[in-house]
C-alpha atoms as an extended CHARMM CRD file, in Angstrom:
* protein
*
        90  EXT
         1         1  UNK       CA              0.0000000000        0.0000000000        0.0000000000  PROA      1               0.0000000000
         2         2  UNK       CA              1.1580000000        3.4010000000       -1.5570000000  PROA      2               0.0000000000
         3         3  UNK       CA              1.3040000000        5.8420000000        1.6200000000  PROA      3               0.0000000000
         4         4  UNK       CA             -0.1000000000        9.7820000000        0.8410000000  PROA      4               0.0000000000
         5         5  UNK       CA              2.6220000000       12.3980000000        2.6570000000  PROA      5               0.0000000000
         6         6  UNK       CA              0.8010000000       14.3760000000        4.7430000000  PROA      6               0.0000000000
         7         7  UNK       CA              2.0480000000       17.3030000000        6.9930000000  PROA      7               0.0000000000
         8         8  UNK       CA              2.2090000000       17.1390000000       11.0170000000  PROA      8               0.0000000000
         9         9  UNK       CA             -0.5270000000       19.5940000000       10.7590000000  PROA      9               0.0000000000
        10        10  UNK       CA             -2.8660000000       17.3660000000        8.5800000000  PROA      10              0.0000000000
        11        11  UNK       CA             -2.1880000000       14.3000000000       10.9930000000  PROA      11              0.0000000000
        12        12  UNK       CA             -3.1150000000       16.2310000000       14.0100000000  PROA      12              0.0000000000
        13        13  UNK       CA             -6.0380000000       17.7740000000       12.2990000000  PROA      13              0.0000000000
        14        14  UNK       CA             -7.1590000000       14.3380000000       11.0660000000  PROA      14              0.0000000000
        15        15  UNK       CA             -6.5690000000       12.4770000000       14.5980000000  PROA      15              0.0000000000
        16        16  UNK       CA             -8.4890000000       15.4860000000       16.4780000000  PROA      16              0.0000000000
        17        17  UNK       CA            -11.3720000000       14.9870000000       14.0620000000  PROA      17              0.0000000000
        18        18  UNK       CA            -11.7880000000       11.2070000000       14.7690000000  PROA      18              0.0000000000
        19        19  UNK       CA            -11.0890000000       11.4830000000       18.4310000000  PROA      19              0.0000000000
        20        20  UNK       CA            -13.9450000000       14.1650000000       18.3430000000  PROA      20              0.0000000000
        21        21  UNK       CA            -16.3710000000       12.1220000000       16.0700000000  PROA      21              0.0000000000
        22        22  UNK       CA            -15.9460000000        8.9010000000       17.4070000000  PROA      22              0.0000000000
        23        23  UNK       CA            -13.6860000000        8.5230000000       20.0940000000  PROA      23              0.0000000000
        24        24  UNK       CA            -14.2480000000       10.8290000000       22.9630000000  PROA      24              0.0000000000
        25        25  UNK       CA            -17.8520000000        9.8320000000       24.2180000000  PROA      25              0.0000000000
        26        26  UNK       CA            -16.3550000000        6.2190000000       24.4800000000  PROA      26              0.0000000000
        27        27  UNK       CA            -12.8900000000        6.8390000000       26.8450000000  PROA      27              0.0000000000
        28        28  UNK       CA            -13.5940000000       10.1030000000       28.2780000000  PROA      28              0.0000000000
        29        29  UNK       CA            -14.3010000000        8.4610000000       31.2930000000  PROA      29              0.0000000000
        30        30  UNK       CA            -13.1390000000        9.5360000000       35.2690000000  PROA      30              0.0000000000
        31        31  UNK       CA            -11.0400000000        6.4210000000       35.1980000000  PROA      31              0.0000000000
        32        32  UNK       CA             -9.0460000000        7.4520000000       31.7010000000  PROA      32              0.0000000000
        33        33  UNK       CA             -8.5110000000       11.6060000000       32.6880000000  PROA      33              0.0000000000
        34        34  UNK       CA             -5.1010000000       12.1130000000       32.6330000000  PROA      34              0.0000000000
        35        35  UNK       CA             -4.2120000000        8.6950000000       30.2950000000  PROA      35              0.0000000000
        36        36  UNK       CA             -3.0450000000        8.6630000000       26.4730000000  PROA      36              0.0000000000
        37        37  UNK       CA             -5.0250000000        7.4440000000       23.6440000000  PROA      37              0.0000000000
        38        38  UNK       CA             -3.1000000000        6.5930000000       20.8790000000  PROA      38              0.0000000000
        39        39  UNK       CA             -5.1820000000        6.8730000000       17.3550000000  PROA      39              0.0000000000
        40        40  UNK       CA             -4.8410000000        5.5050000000       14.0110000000  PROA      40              0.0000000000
        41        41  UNK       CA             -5.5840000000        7.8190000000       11.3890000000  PROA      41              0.0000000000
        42        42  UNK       CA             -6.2090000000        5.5900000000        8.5040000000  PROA      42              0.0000000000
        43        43  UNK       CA             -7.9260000000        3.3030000000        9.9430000000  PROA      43              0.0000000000
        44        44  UNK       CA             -9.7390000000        5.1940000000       13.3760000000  PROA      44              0.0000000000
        45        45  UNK       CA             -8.2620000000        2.3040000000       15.3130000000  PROA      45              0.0000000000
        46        46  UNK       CA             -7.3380000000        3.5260000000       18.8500000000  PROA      46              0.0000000000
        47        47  UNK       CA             -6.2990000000        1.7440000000       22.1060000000  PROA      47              0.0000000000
        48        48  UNK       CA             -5.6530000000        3.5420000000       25.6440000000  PROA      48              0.0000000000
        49        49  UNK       CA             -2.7600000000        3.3350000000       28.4470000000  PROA      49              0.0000000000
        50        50  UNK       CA             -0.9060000000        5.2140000000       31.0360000000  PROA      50              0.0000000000
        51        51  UNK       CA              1.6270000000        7.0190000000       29.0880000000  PROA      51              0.0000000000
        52        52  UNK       CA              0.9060000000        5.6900000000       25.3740000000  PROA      52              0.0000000000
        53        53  UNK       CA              3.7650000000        3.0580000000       24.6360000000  PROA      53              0.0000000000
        54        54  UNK       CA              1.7390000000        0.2370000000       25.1650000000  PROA      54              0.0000000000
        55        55  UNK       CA             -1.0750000000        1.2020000000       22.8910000000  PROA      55              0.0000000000
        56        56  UNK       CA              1.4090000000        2.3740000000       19.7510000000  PROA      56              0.0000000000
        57        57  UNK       CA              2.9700000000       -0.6300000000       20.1200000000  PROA      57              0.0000000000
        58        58  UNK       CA             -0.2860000000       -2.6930000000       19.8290000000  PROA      58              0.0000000000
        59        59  UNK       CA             -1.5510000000       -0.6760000000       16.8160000000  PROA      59              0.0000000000
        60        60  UNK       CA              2.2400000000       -1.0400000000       15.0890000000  PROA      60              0.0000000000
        61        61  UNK       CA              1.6510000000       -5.0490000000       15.3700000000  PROA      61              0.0000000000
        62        62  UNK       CA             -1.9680000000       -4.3280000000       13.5860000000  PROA      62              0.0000000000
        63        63  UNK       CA             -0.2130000000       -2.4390000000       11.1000000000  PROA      63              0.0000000000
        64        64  UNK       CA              3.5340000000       -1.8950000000       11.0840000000  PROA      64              0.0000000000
        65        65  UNK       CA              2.8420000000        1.4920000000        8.8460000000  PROA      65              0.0000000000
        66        66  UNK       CA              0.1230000000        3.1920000000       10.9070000000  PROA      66              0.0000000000
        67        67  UNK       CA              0.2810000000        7.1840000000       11.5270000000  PROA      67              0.0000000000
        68        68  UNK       CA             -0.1630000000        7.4080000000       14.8080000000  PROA      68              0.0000000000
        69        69  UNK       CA             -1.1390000000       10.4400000000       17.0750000000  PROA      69              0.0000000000
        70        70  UNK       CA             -1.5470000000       10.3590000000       20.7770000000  PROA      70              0.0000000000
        71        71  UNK       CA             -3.7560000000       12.8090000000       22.5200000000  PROA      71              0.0000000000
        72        72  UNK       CA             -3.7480000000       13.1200000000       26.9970000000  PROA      72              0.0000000000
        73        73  UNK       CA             -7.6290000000       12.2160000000       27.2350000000  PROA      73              0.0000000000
        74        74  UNK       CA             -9.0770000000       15.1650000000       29.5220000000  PROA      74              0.0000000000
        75        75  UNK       CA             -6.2570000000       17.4230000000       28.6840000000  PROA      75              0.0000000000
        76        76  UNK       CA             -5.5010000000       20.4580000000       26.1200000000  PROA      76              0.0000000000
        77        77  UNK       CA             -2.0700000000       18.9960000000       25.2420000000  PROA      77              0.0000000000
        78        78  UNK       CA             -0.3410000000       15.7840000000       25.9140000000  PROA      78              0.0000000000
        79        79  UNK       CA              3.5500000000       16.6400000000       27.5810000000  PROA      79              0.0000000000
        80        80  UNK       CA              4.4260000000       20.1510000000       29.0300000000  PROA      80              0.0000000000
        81        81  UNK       CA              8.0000000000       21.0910000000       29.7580000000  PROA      81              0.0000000000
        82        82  UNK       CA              6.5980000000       23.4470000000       32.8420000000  PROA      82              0.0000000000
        83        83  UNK       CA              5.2110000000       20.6530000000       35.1840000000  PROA      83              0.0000000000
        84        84  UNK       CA              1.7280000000       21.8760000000       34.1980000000  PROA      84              0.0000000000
        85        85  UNK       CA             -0.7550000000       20.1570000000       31.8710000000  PROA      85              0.0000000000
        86        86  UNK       CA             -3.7720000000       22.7260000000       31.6090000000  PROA      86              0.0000000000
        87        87  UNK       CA             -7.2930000000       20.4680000000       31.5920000000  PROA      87              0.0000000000
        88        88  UNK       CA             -9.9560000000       20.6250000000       28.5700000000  PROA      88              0.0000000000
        89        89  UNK       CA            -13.1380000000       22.0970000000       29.8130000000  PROA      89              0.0000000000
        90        90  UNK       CA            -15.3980000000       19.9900000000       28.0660000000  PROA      90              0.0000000000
């Protein structure tokens, strides 16, 4: 399979749009605040864990070439270099 180059910005937009559509309502949960789901954005396959490691490396045995994009469930970004992760207010 032929992959299409896409830009960093593309991939985010694309991974923010299925997390949005069809993601969130299903792992948004008090249990999964604070955890990383990591998505595949061909395919809209996703899998959750602590810090995201486990989950990419589940996806890359599904599909070795998968663009993957992790987003901190519950959070406005995933890493900050300040010690402080500000939380999404939906």
């Amino acid at each position: 399979m032929q992959s299409i180059l896409l830009s960093r910005e593309e991939v985010g937009r694309r991974a923010r749009e299925i997390y949005e559509n069809s993601i969130r309502q299903q792992v948004e949960t008090e249990e999964n605040i604070g955890k990383m789901v990591i998505i595949d954005i061909e395919t809209g396959e996703y899998a959750v864990d602590k810090i995201g490691i486990e989950s990419a490396h589940l996806l890359r045995q599904k599909n070795p070439l998968a663009r993957l994009y992790g987003i901190r469930i519950g959070y406005k970004v995933a890493v900050s270099f300040c010690g402080f992760l500000e939380r999404d207010s939906q």
